[in-house]
N, C-alpha and C positions, 0 to 999 in steps of 0.2 A: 565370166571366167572361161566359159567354152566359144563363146565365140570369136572373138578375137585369135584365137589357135584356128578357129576354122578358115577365118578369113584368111590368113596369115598363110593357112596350109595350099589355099588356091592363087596366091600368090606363089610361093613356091613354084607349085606346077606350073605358071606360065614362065617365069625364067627358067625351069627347065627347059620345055616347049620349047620356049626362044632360044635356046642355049645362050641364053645371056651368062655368063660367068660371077659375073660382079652382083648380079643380083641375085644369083641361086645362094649365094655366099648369105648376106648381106640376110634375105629372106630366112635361110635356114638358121642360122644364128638368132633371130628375132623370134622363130617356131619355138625353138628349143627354149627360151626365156619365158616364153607365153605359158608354154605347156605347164612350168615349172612354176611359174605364178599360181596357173589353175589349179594346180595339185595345192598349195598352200593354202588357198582360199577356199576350196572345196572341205576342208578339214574343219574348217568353222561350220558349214552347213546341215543343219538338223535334219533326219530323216521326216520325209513327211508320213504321216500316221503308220510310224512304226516300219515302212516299205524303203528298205535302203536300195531298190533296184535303182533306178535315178542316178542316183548318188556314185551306186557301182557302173553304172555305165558312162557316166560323168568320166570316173575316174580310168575306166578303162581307156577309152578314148583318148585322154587325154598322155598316157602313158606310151599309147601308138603314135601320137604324134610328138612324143620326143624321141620314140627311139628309131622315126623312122627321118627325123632332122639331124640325128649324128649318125644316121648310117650314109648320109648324103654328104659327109666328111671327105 
């Protein structure tokens, strides 16, 4: 669930890099989907013995990389 936002998120950054247009587009759209999957699927997963940090940092993460795909809007 977090990976694929990570991948997703260094693709980003190279069509920014490259000022590709088409694919800053295209990537950022695809971020902002990922993120939003992650957070649904995260919602399913148990704390492991009782220690929700994981989970919260899972979730935090993941909430930066949607809001940092529509600020690229």
């Amino acid at each position: 669930m977090f990976f694929k936002s990570y991948k997703q998120d260094a693709y980003l950054s190279d069509a920014i890099k490259n000022k590709d247009v088409n694919a800053v587009e295209q990537n950022r759209q695809t971020l902002t989907e990922y993120a939003k999957l992650g957070h649904a699927d995260l919602r399913g997963v148990k704390n492991i013995n009782e220690v929700a940090s994981l989970k919260l940092a899972g979730d935090k993460m993941l909430r930066a990389y949607e809001s940092y795909s529509q600020k690229e809007a």
